[in-house]
N, C-alpha and C positions, 0 to 999 in steps of 0.2 A: 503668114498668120501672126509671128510676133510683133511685125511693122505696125498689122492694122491694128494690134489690141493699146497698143502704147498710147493714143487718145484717148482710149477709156479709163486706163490706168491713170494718166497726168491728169482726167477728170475725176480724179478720187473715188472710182469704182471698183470693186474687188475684181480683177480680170485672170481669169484662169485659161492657159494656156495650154491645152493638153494633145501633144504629138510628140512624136521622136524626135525631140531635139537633143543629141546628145553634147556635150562638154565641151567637142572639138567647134561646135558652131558657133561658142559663144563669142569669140573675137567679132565676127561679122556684125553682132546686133551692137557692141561695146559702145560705138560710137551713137549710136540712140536712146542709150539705155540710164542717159546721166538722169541723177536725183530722182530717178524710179525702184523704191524697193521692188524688189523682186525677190522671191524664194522661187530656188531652183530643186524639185526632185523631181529621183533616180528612181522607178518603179523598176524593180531589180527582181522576176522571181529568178528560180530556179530554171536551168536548162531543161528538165525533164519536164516543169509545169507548163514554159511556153511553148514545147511542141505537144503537151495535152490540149493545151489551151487551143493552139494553130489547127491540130487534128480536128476539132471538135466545133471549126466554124464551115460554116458555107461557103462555096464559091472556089475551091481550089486555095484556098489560104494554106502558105505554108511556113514553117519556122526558120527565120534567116537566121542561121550559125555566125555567120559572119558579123552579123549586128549584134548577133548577144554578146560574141567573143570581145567584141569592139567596145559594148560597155563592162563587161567586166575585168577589163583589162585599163581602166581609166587612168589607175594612178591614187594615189595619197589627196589629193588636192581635191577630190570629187566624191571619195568616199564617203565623206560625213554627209551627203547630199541625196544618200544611196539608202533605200528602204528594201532588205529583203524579209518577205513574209512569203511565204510557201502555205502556211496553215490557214492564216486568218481568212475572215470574208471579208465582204468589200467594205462594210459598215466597221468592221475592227480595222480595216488597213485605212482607212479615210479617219475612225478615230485620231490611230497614233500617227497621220501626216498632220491633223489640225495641233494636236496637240504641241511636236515638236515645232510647228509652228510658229504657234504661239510663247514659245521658249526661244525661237529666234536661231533654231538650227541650222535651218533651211534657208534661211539670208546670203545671200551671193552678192558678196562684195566685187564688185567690178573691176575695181581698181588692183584686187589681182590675177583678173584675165590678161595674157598676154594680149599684143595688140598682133591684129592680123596683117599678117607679111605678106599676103599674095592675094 
């Protein structure tokens, strides 16, 4: 999904990316990713919300502990990239992602992604 959006992005089109991509994948995209801003967020709620959240869809969805452990365990370096709201709605939590946005919070500098070793 990131591969395909990067033509529309280097077409100067706002392209929003929205799946689990957590931190540890960014190496792999590093080498595509040159003279493409990008903001990178972390939609972080609360443990207790995403298994409300997991309970309360169709289809046998259930809450992977391992993946939430996995990003709230990221580190320093991803933090600032990391939105938790627990209260807000989705119209207040989409406000304050445009907002630090547009303050350049959420700008992910490539250049200090490790490069990918394997």
């Amino acid at each position: 999904m990131v591969l395909a959006a990067i033509p529309y992005a280097r077409g100067g089109f706002e392209t929003i990316v929205d799946f689990t991509i957590g931190p540890w994948a960014l190496p792999f995209f590093k080498p595509w990713m040159k003279n493409i801003p990008v903001d990178f967020i972390i939609l972080c709620p609360s443990e207790r919300v995403c298994e409300e959240r997991a309970n309360g869809r169709e289809g046998g969805a259930r809450h992977d502990k391992e993946l939430f452990h996995a990003f709230n365990e990221m580190g320093e370096l991803f933090e600032r990239f990391t939105l938790r709201d627990d209260e807000g709605s989705v119209e207040e939590v989409v406000e304050k992602m445009k907002e630090r946005m547009q303050r350049g919070e959420y700008r992910l500098d490539f250049s200090t992604i490790p490069d990918n070793e394997g």
